[in-house]
C-alpha positions, -999 to 999 in steps of 0.1 A, spaced: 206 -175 96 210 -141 97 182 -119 91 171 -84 91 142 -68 95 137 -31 81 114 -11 102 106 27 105 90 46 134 55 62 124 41 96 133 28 81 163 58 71 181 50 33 169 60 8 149 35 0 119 16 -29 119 29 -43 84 66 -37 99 55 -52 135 42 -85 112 76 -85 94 95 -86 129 69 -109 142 82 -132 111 111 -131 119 109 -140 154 94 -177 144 121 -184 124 144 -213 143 180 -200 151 176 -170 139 198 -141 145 178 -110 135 186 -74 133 167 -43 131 176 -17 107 159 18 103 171 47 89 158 77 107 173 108 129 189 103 161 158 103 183 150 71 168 173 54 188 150 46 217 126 38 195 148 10 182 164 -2 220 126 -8 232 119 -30 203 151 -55 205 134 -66 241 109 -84 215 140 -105 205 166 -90 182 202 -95 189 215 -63 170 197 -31 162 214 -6 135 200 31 129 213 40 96 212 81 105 231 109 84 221 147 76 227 132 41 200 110 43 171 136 51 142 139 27 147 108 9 120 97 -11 114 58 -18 140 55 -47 166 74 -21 159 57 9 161 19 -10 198 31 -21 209 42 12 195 9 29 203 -9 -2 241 1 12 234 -7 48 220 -40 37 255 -49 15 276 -39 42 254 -64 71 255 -93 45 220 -107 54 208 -142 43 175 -127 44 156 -94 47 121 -89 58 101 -59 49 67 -47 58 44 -41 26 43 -8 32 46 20 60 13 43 73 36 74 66 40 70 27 14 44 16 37 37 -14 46 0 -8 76 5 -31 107 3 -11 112 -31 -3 112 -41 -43 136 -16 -49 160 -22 -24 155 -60 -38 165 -48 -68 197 -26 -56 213 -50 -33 206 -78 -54 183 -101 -35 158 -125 -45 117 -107 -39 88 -123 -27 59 -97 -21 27 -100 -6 37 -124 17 9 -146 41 29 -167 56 64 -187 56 61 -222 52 97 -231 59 133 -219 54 167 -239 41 204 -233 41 196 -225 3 161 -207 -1 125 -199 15 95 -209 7 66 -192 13 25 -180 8 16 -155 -11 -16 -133 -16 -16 -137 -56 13 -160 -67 5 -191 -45 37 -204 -29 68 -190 -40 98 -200 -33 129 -181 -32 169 -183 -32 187 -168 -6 197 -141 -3 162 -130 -4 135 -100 9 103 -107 17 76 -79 14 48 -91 47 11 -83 48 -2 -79 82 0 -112 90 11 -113 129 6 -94 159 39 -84 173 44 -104 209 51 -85 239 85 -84 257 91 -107 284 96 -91 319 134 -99 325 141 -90 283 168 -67 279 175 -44 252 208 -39 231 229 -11 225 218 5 192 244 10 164 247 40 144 261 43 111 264 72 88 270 74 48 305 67 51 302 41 73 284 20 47 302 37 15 271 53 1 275 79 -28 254 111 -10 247 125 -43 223 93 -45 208 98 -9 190 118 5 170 149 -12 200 156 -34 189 124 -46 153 117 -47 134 123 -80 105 129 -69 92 162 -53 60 169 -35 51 204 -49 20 211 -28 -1 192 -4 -36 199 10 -66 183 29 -78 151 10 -117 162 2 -120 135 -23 -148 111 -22 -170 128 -5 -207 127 -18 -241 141 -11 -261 118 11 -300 111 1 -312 98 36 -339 70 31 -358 51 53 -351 14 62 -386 7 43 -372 22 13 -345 0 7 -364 -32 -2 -350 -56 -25 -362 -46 -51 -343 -10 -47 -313 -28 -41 -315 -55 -71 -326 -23 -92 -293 -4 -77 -270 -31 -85 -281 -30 -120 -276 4 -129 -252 12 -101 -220 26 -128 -187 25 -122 -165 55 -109 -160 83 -131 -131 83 -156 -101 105 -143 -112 143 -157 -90 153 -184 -57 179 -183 -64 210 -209 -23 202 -213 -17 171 -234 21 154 -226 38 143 -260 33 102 -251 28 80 -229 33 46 -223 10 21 -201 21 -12 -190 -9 -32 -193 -43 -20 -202 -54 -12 -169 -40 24 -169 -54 39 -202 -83 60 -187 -56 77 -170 -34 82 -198 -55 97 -221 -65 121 -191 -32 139 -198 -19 125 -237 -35 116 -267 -5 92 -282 -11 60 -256 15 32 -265 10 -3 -249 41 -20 -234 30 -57 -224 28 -64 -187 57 -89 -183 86 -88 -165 116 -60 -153 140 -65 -177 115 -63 -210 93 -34 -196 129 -17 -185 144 -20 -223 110 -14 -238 108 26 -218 142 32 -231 139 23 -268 102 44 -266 114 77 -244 81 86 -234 70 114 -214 55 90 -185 44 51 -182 18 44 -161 10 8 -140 -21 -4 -128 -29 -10 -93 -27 -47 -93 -1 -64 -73 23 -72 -102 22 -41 -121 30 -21 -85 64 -48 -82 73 -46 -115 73 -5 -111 98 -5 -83 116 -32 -100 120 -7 -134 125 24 -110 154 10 -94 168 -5 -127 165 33 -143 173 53 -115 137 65 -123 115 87 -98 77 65 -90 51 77 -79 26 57 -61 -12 50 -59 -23 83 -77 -62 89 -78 -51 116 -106 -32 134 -134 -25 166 -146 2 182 -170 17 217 -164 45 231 -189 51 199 -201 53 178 -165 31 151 -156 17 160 -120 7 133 -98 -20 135 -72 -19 108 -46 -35 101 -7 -4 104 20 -8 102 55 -32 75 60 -55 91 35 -57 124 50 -39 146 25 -33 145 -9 4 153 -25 8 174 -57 40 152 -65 61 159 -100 89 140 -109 127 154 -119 137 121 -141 120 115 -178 103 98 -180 79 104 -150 67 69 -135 37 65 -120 13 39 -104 -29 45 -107 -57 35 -90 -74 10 -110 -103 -13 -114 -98 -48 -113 -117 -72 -134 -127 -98 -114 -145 -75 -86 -176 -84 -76 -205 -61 -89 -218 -58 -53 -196 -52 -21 -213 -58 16 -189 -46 41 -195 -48 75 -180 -30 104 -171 -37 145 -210 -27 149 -225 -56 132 -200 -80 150 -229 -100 169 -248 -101 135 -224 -109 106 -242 -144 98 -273 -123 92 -248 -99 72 -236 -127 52 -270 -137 45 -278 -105 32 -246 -105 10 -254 -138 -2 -294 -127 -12 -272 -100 -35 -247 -126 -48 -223 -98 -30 -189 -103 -19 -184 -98 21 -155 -75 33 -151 -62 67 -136 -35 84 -99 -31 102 -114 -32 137 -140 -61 127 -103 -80 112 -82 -68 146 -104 -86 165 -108 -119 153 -145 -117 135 -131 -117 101 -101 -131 79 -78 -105 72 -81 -108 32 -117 -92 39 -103 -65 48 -112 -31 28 -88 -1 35 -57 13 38 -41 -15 55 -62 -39 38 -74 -41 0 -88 -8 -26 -121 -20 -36 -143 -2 -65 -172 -22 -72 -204 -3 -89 -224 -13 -54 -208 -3 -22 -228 -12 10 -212 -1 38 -229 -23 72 -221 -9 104 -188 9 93 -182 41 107 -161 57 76 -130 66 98 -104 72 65 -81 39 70 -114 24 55 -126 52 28 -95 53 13 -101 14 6 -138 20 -9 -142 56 -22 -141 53 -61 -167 31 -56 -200 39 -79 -232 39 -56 -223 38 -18 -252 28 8 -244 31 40 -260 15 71 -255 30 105 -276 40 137 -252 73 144 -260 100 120 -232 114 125 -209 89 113 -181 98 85 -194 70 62 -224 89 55 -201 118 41 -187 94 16 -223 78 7 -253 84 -20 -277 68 2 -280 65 40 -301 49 64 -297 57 103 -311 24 117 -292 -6 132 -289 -33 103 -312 -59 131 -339 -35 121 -340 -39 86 -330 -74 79 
């Protein structure tokens, strides 16, 4: 079987951890013949020799001046051409990079080069001459009909080489080379724009220190009554003729920036697809679920359609929808607009099966956490647990709140333990009362928290 594996370097010289997984995957697969492919500059190319010691028997770098500043729609087209020209049997993708955040380009390249899509992906419970079947976070097991891409939670840690492993020579291949149209790569064709970035301030709150006597239970039961929900998105002066929401999840957001809100139902690609054309609105907006984020990068690719990911707001200037979204691990927000009508966008919403109560505890509770899951369990709290508390074996990794885990809001947030570092409040900020739990005053958490107690959690409970 032949397989590929698409994979990008990060800021860090590294390969991501969703992206490791997805090699990892691949890896385990019997008789396997697995390629990496990365589209990058030049100086990716060592990048790409060191990992095929891991195991790869081909490694491609898909490098062109064409290609530079692709955004996702862009960079699925130009790998969506890589990908036709390799003729895989199947295409592993990690569910998103650490770079963009956007978890959008492995549906869209689905989408463009024609293969079957299975996102969210646990685990692979086996693999046929004729399809795959495997676990998914929200669907259950899928199963799949090759050829087929497979979008990979963090799932596996990637194995070290062995000491005698030897690398291979690293292809390069240009625009011509896989007969890609370079109006459609590249910035020349990415419809999206970032228009200004800054430093992400967001979510930050003014801490009430308390003492651990203060928080008795009856503070908390009283907290998680009237604890409310994040506030609604503020409103643009600016109003955009009409939008359209897929779903009901997005409407707060909507009427932030329109006052005529049409509802397309939440179905699949092709519907939603016909559905935008016949209405022409200025914008549709998705929810944050899991299905409304696939079915966006499905309808993106379909439309040639710029998509905006995981904004946390909206705004309207001279009749544009502006998009404000976390890049960069959480660190900045991007001003984005989009150059396509109408703009596309997914926002951050609530789901409505969270738990009223959140408990989430970090590395610093790791000798404790049957005492912290008591304490959840006096609250009838759901538990979540930080990256490093996951990384380390103390904690499944669908506990995990952040950006390489899952966005929570719940009306109670009590943070256990958790530094704050902003992998994890990017998970957990739109959150409606935070308590945070923590024996260094200092730590970031208590920047992003209404109530804070400096005290180890032994102390209190």
């Amino acid at each position: 079987m032949k397989i590929i594996v698409c994979i990008r370097q990060g800021l860090d010289g590294e390969i991501s951890p969703f992206d490791a997984s997805a090699y990892e995957a691949a890896l385990r697969i019997e008789n396997a013949e697995v390629t990496l492919l990365s589209m990058a500059a030049p100086s990716s190319k060592d990048f790409l020799e060191r990992l095929s010691r891991l195991g790869a028997s081909r490694a491609v770098l898909l490098s062109d001046k064409a290609f530079a500043g692709a955004d996702t729609l862009a960079t699925a087209y130009a790998l969506s051409c890589a990908l036709k020209h390799l003729s895989p049997d199947l295409v592993l993708c990690g569910r998103q990079t650490l770079i963009g955040d956007t978890g959008q380009t492995g549906a869209m390249l689905s989408e463009m080069a024609g293969l079957s899509l299975a996102t969210n992906v646990m685990g692979i419970e086996s693999v046929s001459d004729h399809g795959i079947s495997c676990l998914t976070r929200t669907e259950g097991t899928v199963t799949c009909a090759l050829p087929a891409l497979l979008c990979v939670e963090r799932i596996h840690v990637l194995r070290l080489p062995r000491l005698r492993s030897k690398s291979c020579e690293v292809e390069i291949l240009g625009a011509a080379d896989v007969g890609a149209d370079v109006s459609r790569c590249g910035l020349a064709g990415s419809p999206t724009r970032v228009v200004q970035s800054f430093e992400n301030k967001s979510g930050k709150r003014n801490c009430q220190f308390i003492s651990p006597n203060e928080l008795s239970a009856v503070t908390l039961e009283a907290l998680k009554k009237t604890a409310k929900k994040a506030d609604a998105p503020s409103e643009s002066k600016e109003r955009l003729a009409s939008v359209c929401i897929v779903g009901e999840a997005p409407r707060a957001f909507a009427a932030s920036v329109s006052d005529d809100i049409t509802v397309i139902p939440l179905t699949d690609a092709e519907t939603v697809a016909a559905e935008i054309q016949r209405l022409a609105p200025s914008a549709v907006l998705w929810g944050s679920d899991p299905l409304s984020k696939r079915l966006a990068a499905l309808v993106a690719a379909k439309l040639s359609l710029g998509l905006c990911a995981d904004c946390t707001a909206l705004g309207c200037e001279n009749g544009t929808l502006m998009m404000y979204r976390p890049a960069l691990s959480g660190s900045v927000i991007a001003k984005i607009k989009s150059l396509t009508r109408p703009a596309m966008a997914t926002v951050r919403t609530e789901s409505d099966t969270e738990n009223d109560v959140i408990v989430a505890a970090g590395y610093g509770v790791k000798d404790s956490l049957d005492r912290v899951k008591a304490f959840a369990d006096s609250l009838g709290a759901r538990l979540c647990a930080s990256r490093r508390l996951v990384d380390n074996g103390y904690a499944r990794y669908d506990m995990q709140v952040g950006l390489t885990g899952s966005t929570v809001s719940p009306p109670l947030y009590i943070a256990v333990g958790i530094s704050g570092a902003v992998h994890h409040v990017v998970g957990m900020q739109r959150s409606g009362t935070v308590i945070a739990i923590n024996p260094d005053k200092s730590a970031p958490i208590f920047e992003y928290a209404d109530f804070g107690i400096v005290a180890d959690f032994e102390e209190i409970f």
